[in-house]
C-alpha positions as CSV (number, residue, x, y, z in Angstrom):
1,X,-0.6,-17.2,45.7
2,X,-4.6,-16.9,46.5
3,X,-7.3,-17.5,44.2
4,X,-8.1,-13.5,44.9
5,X,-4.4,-12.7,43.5
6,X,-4.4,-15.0,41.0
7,X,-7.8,-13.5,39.7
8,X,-6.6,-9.6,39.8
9,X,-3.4,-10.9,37.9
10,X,-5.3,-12.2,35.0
11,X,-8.2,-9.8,34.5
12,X,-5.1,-7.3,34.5
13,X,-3.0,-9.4,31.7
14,X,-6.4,-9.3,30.1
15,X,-6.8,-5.2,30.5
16,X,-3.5,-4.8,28.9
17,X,-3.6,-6.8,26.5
18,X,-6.6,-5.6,25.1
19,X,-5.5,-2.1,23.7
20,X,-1.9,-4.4,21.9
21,X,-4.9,-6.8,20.5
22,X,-7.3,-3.7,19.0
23,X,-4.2,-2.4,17.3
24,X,-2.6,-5.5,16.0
25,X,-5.9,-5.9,14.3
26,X,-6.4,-3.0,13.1
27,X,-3.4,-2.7,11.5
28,X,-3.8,-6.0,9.7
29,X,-7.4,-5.6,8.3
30,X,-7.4,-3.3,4.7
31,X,-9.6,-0.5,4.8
32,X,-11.8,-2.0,1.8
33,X,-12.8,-5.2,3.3
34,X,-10.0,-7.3,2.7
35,X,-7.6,-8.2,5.1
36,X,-3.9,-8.0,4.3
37,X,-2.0,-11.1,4.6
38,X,-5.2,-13.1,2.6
39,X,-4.8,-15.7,-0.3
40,X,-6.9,-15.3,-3.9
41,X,-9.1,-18.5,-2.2
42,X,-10.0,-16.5,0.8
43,X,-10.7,-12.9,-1.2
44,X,-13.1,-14.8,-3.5
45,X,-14.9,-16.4,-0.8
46,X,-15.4,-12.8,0.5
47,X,-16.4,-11.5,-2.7
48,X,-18.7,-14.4,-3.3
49,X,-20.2,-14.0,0.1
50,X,-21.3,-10.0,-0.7
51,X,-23.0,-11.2,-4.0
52,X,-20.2,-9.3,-6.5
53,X,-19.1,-10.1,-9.8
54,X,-15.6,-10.3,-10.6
55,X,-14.5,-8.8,-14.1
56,X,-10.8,-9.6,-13.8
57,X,-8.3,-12.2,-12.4
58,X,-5.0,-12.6,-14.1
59,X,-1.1,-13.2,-13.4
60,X,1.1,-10.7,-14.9
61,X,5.5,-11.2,-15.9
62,X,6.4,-10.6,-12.4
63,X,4.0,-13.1,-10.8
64,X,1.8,-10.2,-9.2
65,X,-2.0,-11.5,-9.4
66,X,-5.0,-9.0,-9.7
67,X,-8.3,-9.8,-9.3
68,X,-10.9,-6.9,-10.3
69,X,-14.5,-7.0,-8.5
70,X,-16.8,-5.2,-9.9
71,X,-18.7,-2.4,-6.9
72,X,-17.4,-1.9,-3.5
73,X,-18.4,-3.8,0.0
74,X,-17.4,-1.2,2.4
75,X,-19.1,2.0,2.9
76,X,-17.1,5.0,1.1
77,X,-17.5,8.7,1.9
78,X,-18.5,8.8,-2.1
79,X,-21.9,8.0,-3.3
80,X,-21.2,5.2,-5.8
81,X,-24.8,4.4,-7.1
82,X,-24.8,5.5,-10.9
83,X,-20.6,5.8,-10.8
84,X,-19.0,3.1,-12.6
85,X,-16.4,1.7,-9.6
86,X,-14.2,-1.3,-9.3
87,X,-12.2,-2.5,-6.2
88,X,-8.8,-3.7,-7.0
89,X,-7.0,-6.4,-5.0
90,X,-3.3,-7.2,-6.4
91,X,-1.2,-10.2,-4.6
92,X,2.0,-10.8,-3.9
93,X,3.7,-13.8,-3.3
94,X,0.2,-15.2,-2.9
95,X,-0.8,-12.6,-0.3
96,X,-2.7,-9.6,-0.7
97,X,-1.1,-6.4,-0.3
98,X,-2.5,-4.1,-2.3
99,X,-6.2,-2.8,-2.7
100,X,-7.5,0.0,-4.6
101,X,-10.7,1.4,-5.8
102,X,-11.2,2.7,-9.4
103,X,-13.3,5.3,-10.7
104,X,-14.3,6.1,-14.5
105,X,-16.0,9.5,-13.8
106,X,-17.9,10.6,-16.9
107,X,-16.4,13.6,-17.8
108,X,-13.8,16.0,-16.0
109,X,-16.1,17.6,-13.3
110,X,-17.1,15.1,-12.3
111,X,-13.5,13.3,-11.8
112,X,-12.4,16.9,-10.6
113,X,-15.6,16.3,-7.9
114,X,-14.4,13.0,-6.7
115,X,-10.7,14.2,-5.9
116,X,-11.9,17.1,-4.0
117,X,-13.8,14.7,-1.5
118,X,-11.7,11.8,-1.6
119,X,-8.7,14.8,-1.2
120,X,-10.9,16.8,1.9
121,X,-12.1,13.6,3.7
122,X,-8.3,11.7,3.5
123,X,-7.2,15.1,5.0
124,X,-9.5,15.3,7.0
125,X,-9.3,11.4,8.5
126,X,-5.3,11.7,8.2
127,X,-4.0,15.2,8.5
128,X,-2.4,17.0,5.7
129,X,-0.6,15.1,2.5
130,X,3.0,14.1,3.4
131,X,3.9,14.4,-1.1
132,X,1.6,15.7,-3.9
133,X,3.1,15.4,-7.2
134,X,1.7,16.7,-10.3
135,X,2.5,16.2,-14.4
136,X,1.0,16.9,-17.5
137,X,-2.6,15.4,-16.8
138,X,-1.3,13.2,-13.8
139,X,-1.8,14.0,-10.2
140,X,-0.9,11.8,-7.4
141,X,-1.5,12.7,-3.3
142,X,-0.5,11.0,-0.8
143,X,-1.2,10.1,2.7
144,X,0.9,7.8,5.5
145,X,-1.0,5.9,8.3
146,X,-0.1,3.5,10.9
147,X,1.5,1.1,8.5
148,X,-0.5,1.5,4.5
149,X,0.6,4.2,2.1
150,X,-2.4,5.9,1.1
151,X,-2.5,7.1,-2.4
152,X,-4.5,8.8,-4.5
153,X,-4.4,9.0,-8.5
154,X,-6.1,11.1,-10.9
155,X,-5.7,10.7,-14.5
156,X,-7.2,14.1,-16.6
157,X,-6.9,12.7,-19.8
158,X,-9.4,9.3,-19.5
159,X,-11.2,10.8,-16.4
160,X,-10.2,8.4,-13.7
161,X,-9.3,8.7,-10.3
162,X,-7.6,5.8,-8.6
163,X,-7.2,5.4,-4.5
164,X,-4.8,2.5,-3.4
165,X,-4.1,1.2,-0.4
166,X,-0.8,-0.6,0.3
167,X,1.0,-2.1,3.0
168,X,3.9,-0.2,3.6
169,X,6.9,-2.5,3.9
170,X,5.8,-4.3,0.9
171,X,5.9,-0.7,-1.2
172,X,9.9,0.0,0.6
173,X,10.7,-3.4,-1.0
174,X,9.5,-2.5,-4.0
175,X,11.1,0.9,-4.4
176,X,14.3,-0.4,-3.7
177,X,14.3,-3.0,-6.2
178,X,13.0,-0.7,-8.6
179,X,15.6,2.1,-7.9
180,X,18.3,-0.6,-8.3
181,X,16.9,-1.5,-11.9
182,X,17.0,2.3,-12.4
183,X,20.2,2.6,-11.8
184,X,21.5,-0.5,-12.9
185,X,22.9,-1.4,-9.5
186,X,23.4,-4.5,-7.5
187,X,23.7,-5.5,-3.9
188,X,27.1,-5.6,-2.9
189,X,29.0,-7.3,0.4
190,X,29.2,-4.0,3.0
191,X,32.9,-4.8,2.1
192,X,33.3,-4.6,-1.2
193,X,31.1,-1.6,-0.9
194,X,33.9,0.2,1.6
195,X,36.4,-0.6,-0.9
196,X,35.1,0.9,-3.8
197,X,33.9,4.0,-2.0
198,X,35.7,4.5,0.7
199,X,39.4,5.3,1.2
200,X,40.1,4.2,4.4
201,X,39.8,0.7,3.2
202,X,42.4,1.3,0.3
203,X,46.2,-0.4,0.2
204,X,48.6,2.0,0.6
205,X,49.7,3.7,-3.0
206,X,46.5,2.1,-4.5
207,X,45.7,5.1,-6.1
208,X,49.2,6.1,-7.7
209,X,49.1,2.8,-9.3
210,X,46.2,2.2,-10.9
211,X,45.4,6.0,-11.6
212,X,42.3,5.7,-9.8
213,X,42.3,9.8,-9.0
């Protein structure tokens, strides 16, 4: 193979690969600053580095850690100066998966305000809601992109509105373990599981024996 080949096969590898590279990244990098996948050490160096002040960091029963900045470092389609805002960052297993920002609007027009442009703009950026879900003073709206759940909260009764980012296969784990507390299930051997609910997998007479219909 010539030096001429060669050189067209690379710069083409190169071409390629460029668009896989752009998404991989931006996939991996959280809208808020903070890339997913990060450490507490590495989100503190960043929150250092942008001169903010952080007003909580704590462990809770279940091992999730959350660290509370105080402002925001990315620029927002909200005007924050004179609004009292927080950025959220929770961890799990060490790794951060979860961001947020937090709003305590000072009355409720003005947390009626922010959900209308956080709601238009995330529309806007991301196409209609896929769920909105509303109760008593509680009103939750959320969006799906490549792979975070977008969600926003809005609580009517202490004025706050609440928009989270998480990475999406970290929420589908969660769900599941919390349905199965719901329910009061556990995982069972695939199995076990055709046994007890299927009858194909049943001796013959099982039924008539035990009175099991």
């Amino acid at each position: 193979m010539n030096i001429l080949k060669k050189s067209f096969l690379f710069f083409l590898f190169i071409v390629i690969g460029l668009p896989i590279y752009s998404m991989a990244q931006k996939s991996d990098v959280s809208p808020l600053g903070f890339p997913f996948g990060i450490n507490k050490k590495e989100a503190i160096k960043i929150i250092d580095s942008n001169g903010k002040r952080i007003t909580e960091n704590k462990v809770d029963s279940k091992g999730i850690r959350t660290i509370i900045m105080q402002g925001v470092i990315v620029n927002i389609p909200i005007e924050t100066d004179g609004k009292d805002v927080l950025t959220g960052l929770e961890f799990y297993d060490k790794k951060l998966l979860s961001t947020s920002l937090i709003f305590a609007a000072a009355d409720a027009s003005e947390k009626t305000e922010l959900e209308n442009k956080f709601t238009d703009y995330f529309t806007e950026q991301y196409g209609e809601p896929v769920e909105r879900d509303s109760m008593m003073y509680l009103t939750t709206t959320i969006w799906h992109m490549h792979d975070i759940k977008l969600v926003l909260h809005t609580n009517g009764k202490n004025n706050t509105v609440k928009v989270e980012y998480t990475y999406k296969p970290v929420h589908r784990s969660k769900i599941e373990d919390e349905l199965d507390e719901k329910r009061g299930t556990i995982k069972s051997d695939p199995a076990t599981q055709m046994f007890l609910e299927g009858d194909y997998s049943k001796p013959t007479g099982y039924d008539e024996k035990f009175g099991t219909r």
